[in-house]
N, CA, C and O atoms as a GROMACS GRO file, in nm:
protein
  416
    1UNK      N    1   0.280   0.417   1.371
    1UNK     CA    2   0.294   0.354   1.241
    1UNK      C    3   0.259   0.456   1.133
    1UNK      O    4   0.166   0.535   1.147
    2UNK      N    5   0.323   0.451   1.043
    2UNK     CA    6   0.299   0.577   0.917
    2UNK      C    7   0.198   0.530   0.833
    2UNK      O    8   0.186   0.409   0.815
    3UNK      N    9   0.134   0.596   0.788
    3UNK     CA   10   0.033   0.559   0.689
    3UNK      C   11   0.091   0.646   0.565
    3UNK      O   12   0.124   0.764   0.578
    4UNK      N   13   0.101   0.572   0.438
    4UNK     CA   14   0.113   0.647   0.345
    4UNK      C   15   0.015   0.703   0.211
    4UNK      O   16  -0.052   0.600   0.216
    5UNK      N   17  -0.014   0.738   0.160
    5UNK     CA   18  -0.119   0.807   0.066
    5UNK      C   19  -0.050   0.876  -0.041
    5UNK      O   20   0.044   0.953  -0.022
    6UNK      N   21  -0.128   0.831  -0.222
    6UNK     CA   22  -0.062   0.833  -0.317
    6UNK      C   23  -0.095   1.027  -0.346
    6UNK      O   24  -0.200   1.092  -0.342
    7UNK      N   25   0.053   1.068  -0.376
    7UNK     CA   26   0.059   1.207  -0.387
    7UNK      C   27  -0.065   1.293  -0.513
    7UNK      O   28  -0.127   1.399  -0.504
    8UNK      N   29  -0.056   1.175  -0.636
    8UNK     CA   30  -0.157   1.210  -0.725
    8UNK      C   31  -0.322   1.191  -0.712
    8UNK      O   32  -0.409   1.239  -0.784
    9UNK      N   33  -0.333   1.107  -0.602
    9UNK     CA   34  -0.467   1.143  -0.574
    9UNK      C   35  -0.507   1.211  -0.463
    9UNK      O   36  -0.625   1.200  -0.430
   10UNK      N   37  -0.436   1.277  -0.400
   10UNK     CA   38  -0.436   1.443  -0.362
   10UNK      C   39  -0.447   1.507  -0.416
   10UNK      O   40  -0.527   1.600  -0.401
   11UNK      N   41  -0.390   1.494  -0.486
   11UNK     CA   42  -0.356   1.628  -0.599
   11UNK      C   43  -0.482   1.632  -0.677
   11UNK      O   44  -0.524   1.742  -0.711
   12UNK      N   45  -0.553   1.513  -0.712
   12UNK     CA   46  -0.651   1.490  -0.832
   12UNK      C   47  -0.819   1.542  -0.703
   12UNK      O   48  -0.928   1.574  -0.750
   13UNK      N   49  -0.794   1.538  -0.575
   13UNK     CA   50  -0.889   1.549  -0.490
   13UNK      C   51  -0.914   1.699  -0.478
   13UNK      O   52  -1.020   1.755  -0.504
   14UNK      N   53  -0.805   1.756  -0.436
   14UNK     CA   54  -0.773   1.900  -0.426
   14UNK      C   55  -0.852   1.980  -0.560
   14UNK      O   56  -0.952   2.051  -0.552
   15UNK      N   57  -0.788   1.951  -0.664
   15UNK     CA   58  -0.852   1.981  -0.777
   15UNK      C   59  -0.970   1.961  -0.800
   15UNK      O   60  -1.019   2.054  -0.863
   16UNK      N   61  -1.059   1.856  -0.770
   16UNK     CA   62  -1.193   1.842  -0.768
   16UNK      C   63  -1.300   1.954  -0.698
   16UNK      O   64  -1.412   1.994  -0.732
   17UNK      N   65  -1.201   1.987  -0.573
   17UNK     CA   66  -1.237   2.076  -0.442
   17UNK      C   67  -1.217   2.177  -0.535
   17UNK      O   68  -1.331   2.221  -0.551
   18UNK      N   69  -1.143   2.240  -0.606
   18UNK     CA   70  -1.142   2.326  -0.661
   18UNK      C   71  -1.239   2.382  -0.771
   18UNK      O   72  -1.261   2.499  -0.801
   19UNK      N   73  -1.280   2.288  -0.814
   19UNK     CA   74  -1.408   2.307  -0.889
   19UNK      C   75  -1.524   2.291  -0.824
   19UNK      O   76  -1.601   2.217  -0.885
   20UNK      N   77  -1.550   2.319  -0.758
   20UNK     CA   78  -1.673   2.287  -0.643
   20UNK      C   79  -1.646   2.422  -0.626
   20UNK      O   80  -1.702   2.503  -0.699
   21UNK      N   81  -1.543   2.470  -0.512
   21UNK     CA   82  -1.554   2.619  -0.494
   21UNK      C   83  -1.526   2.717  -0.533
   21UNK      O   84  -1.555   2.826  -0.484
   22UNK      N   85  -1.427   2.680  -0.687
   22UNK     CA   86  -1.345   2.843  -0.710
   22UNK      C   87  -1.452   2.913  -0.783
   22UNK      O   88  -1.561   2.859  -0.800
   23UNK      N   89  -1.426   3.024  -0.824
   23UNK     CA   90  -1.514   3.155  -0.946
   23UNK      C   91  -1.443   3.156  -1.035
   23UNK      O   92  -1.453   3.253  -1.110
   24UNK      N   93  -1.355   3.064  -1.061
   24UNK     CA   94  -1.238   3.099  -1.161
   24UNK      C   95  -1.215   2.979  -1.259
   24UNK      O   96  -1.187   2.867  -1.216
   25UNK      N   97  -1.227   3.006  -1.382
   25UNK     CA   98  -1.230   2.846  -1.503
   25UNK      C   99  -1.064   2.810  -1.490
   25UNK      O  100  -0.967   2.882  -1.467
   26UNK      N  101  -1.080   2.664  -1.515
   26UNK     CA  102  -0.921   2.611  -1.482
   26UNK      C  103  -0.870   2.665  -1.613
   26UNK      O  104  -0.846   2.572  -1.690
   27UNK      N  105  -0.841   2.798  -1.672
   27UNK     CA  106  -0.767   2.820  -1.762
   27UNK      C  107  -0.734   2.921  -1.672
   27UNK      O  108  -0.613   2.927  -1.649
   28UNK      N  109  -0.817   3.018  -1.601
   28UNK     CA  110  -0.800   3.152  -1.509
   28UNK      C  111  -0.715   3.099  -1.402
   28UNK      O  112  -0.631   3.168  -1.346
   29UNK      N  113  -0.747   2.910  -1.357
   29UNK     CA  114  -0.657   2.917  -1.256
   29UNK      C  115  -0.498   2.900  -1.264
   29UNK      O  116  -0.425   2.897  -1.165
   30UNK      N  117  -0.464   2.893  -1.367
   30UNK     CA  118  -0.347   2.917  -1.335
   30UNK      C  119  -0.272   2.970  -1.284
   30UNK      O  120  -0.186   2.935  -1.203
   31UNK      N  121  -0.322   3.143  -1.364
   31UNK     CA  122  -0.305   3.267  -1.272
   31UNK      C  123  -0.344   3.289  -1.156
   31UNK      O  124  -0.290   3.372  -1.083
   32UNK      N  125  -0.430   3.229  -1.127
   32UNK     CA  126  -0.541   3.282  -1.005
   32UNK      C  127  -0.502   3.186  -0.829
   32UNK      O  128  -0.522   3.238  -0.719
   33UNK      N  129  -0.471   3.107  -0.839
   33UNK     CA  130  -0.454   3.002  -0.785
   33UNK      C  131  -0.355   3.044  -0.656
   33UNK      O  132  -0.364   2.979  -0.552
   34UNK      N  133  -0.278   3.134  -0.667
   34UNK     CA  134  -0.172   3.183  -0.558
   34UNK      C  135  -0.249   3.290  -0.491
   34UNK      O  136  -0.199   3.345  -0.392
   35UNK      N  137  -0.360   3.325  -0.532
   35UNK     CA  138  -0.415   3.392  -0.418
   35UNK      C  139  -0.541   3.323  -0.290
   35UNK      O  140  -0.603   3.372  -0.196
   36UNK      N  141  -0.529   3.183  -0.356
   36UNK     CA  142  -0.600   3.078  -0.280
   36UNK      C  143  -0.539   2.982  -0.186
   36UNK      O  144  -0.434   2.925  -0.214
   37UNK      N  145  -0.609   2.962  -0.064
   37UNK     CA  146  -0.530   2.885   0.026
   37UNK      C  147  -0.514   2.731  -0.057
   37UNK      O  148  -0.412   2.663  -0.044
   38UNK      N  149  -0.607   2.697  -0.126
   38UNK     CA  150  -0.606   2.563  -0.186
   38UNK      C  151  -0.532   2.544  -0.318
   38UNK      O  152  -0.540   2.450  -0.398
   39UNK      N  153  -0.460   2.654  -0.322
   39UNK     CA  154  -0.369   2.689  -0.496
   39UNK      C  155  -0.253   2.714  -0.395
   39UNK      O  156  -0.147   2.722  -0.458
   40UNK      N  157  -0.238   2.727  -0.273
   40UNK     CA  158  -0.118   2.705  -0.178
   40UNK      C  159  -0.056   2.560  -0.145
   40UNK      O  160   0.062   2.531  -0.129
   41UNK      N  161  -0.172   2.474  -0.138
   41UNK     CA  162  -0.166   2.365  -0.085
   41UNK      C  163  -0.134   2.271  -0.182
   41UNK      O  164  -0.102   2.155  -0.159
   42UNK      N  165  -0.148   2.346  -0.332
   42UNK     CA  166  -0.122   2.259  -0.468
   42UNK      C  167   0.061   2.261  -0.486
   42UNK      O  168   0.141   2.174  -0.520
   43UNK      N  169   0.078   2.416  -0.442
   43UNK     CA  170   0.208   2.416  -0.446
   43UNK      C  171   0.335   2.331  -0.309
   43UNK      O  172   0.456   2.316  -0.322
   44UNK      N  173   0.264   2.301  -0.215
   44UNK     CA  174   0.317   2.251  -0.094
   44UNK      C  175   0.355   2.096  -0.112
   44UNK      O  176   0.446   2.028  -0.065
   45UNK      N  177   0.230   2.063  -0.216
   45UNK     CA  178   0.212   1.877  -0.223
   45UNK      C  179   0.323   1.856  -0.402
   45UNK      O  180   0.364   1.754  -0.457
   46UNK      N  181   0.334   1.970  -0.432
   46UNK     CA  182   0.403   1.966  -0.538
   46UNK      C  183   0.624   1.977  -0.499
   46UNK      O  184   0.717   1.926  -0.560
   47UNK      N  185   0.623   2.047  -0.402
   47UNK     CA  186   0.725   2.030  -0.327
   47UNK      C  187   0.786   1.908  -0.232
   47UNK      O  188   0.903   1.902  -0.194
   48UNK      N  189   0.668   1.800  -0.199
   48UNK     CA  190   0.659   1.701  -0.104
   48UNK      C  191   0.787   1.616  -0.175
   48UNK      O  192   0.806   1.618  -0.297
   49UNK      N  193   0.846   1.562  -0.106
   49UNK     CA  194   0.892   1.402  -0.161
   49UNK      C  195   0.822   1.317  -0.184
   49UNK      O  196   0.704   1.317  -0.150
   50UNK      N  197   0.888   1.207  -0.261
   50UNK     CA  198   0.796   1.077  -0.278
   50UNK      C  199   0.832   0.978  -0.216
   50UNK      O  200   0.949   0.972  -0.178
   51UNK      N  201   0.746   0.880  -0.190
   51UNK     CA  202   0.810   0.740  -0.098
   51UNK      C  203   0.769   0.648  -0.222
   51UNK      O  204   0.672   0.651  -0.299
   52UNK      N  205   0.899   0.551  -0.209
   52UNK     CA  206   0.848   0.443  -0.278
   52UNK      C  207   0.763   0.337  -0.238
   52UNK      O  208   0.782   0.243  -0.315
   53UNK      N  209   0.695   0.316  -0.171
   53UNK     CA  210   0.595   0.230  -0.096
   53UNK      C  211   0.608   0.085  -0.159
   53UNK      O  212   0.601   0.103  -0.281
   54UNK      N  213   0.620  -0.029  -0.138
   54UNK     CA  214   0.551  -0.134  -0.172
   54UNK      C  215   0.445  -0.174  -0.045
   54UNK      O  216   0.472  -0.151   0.073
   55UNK      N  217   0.318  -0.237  -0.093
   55UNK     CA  218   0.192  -0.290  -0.040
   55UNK      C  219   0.221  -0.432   0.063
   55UNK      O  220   0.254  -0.538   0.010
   56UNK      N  221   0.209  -0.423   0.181
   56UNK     CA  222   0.241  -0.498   0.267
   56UNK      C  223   0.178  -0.616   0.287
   56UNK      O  224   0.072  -0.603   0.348
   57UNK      N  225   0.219  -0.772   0.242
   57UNK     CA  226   0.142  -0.901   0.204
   57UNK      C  227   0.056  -0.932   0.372
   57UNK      O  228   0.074  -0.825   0.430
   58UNK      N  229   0.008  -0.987   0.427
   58UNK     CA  230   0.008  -1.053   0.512
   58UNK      C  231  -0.062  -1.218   0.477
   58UNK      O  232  -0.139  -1.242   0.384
   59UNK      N  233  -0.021  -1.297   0.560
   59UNK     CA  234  -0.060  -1.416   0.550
   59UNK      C  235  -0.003  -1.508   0.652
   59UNK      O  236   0.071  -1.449   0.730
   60UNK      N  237  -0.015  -1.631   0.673
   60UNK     CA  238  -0.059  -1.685   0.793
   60UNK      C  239   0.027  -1.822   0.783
   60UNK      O  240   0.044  -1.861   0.667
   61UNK      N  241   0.076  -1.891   0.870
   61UNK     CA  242   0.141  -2.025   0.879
   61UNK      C  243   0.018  -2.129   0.858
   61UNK      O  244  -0.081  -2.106   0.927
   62UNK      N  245   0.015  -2.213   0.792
   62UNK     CA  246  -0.113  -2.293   0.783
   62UNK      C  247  -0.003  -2.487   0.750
   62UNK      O  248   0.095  -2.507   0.679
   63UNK      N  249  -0.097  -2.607   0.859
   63UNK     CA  250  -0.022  -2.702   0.856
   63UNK      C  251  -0.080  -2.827   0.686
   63UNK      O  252  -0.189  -2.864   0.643
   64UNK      N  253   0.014  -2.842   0.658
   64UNK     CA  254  -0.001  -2.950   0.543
   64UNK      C  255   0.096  -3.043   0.523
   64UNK      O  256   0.214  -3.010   0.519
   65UNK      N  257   0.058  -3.166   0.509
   65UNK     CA  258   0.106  -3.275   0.513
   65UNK      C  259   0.224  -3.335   0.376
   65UNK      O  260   0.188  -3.413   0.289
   66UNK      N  261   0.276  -3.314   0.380
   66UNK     CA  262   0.384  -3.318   0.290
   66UNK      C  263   0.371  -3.456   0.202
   66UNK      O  264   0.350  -3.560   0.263
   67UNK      N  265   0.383  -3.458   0.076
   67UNK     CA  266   0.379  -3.605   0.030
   67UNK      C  267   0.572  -3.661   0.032
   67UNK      O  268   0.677  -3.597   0.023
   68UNK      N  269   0.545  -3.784   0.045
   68UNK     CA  270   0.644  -3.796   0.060
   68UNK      C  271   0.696  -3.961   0.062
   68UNK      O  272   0.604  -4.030   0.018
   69UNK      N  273   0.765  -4.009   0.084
   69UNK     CA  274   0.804  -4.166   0.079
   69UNK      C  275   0.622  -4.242   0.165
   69UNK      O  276   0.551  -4.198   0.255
   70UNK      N  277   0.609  -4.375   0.073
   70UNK     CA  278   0.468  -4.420   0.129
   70UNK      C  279   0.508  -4.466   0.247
   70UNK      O  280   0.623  -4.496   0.279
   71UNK      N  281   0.358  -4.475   0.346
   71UNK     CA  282   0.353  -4.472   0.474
   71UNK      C  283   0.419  -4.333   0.567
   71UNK      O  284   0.410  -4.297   0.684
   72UNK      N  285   0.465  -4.297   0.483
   72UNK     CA  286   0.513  -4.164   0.582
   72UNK      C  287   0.488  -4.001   0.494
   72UNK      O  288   0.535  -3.960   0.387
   73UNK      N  289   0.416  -3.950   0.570
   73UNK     CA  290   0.386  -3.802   0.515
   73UNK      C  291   0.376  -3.682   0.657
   73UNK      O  292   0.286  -3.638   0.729
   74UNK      N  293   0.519  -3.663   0.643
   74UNK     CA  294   0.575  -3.513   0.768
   74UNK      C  295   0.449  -3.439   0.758
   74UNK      O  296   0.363  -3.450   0.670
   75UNK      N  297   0.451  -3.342   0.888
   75UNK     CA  298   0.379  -3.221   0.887
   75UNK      C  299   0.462  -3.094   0.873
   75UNK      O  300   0.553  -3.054   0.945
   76UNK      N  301   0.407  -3.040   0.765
   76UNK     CA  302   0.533  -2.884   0.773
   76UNK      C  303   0.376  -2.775   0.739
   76UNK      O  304   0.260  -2.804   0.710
   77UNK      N  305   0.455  -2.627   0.765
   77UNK     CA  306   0.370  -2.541   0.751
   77UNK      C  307   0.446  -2.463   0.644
   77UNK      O  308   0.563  -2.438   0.617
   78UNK      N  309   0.285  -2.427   0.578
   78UNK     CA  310   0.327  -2.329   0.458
   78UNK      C  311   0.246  -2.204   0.449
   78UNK      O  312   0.148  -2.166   0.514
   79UNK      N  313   0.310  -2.154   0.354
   79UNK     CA  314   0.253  -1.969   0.399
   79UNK      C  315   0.119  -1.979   0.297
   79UNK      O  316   0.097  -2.049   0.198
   80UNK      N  317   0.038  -1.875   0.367
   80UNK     CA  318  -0.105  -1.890   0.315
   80UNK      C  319  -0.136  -1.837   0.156
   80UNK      O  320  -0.233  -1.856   0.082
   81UNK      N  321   0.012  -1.750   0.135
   81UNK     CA  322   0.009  -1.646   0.038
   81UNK      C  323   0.061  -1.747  -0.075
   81UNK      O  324  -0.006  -1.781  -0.172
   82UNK      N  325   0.189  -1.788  -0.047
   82UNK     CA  326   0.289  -1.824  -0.157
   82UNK      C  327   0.304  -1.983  -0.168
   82UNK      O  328   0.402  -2.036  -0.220
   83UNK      N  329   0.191  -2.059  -0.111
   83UNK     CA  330   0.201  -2.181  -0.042
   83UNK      C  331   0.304  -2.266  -0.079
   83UNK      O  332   0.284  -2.359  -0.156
   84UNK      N  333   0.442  -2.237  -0.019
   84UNK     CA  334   0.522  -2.258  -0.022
   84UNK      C  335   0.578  -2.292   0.129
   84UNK      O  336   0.539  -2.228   0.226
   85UNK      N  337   0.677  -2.405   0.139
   85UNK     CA  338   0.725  -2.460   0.227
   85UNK      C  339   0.786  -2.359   0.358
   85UNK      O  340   0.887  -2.298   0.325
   86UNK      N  341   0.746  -2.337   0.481
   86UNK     CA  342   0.844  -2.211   0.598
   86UNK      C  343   0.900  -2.260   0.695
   86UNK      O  344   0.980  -2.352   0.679
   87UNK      N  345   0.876  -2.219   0.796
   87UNK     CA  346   0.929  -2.220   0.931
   87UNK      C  347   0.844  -2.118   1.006
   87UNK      O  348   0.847  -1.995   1.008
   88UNK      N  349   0.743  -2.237   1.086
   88UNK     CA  350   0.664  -2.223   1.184
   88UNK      C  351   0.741  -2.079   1.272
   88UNK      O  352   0.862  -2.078   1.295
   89UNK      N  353   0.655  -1.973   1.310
   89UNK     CA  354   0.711  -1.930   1.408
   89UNK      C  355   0.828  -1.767   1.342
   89UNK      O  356   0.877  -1.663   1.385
   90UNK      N  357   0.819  -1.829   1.247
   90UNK     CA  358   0.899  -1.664   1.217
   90UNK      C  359   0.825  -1.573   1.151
   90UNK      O  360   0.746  -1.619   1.068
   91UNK      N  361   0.829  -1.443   1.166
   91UNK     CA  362   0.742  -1.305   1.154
   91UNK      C  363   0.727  -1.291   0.999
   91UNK      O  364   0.612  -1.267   0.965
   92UNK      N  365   0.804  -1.300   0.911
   92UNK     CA  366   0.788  -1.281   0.750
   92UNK      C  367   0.839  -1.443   0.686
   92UNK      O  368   0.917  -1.524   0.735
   93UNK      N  369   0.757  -1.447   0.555
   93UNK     CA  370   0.775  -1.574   0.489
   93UNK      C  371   0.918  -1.539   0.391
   93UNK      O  372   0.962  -1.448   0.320
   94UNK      N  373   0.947  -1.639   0.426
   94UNK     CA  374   1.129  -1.619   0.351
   94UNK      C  375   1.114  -1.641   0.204
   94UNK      O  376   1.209  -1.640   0.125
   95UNK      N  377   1.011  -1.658   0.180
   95UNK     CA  378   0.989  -1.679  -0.031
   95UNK      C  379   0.956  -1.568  -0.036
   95UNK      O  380   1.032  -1.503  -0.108
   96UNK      N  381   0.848  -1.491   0.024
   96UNK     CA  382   0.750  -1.410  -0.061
   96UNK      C  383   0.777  -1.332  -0.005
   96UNK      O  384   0.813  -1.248  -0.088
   97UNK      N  385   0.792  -1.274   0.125
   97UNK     CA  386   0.804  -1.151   0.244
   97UNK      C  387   0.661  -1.177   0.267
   97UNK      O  388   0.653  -1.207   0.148
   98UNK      N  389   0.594  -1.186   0.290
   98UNK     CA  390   0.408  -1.195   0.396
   98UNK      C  391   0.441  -1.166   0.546
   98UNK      O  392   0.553  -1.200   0.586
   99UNK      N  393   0.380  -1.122   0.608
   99UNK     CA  394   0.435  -1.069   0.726
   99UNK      C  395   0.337  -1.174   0.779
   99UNK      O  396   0.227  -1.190   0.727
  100UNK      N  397   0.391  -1.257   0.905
  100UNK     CA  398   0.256  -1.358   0.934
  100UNK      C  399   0.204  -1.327   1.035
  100UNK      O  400   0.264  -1.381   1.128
  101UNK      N  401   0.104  -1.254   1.076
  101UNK     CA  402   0.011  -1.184   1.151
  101UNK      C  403  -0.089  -1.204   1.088
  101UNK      O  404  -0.171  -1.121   1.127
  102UNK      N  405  -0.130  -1.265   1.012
  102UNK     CA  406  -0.320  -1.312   1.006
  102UNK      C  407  -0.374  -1.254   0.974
  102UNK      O  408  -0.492  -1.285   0.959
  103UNK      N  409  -0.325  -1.114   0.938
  103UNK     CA  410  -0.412  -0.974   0.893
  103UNK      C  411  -0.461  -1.003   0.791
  103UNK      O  412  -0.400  -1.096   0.738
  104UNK      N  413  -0.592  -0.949   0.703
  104UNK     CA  414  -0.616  -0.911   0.562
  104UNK      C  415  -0.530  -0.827   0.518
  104UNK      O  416  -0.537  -0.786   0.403
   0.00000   0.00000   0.00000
């Protein structure tokens, strides 16, 4: 499974690292920076592609009693996220996308 990680807070980490170890003021590094393995690694993450990521919902089938004509109230299940009406049993909620695996 891929894990993904936002390119600018690499970039903003790296740079931190960089002030911790360089001898050189971030005006020197500009220049200076290609003779450093970590002014290499600025240029590598600057070459990277980007992914567009969206954040993956999860949430859960949960049963509730439907209101409905008196004396009679169905049982249907609804998603934990979008509590909205589903279908027991299938992997993503068809309103919202929630993947239903129970995860946080």
């Amino acid at each position: 499974m891929a894990e993904y990680i936002d390119k600018q807070t690499v970039i903003d980490t790296l740079d931190r690292l960089c002030d911790i170890v360089c001898q050189y003021s971030k005006k020197q590094r500009a220049f200076m920076c290609g003779a450093c393995s970590l002014g290499s690694a600025f240029d590598v993450l600057q070459e990277l592609p980007s992914s567009d990521v969206a954040p993956v919902r999860h949430g859960r089938w949960e049963e509730d009693l439907l209101e409905g004509l008196p004396g009679y109230r169905p049982v249907v299940v609804v998603c934990s996220e979008c509590h909205r009406v589903g279908f027991a049993g299938t992997p993503y909620c068809p309103n919202c996308g929630a993947r239903m695996d129970g995860e946080e």
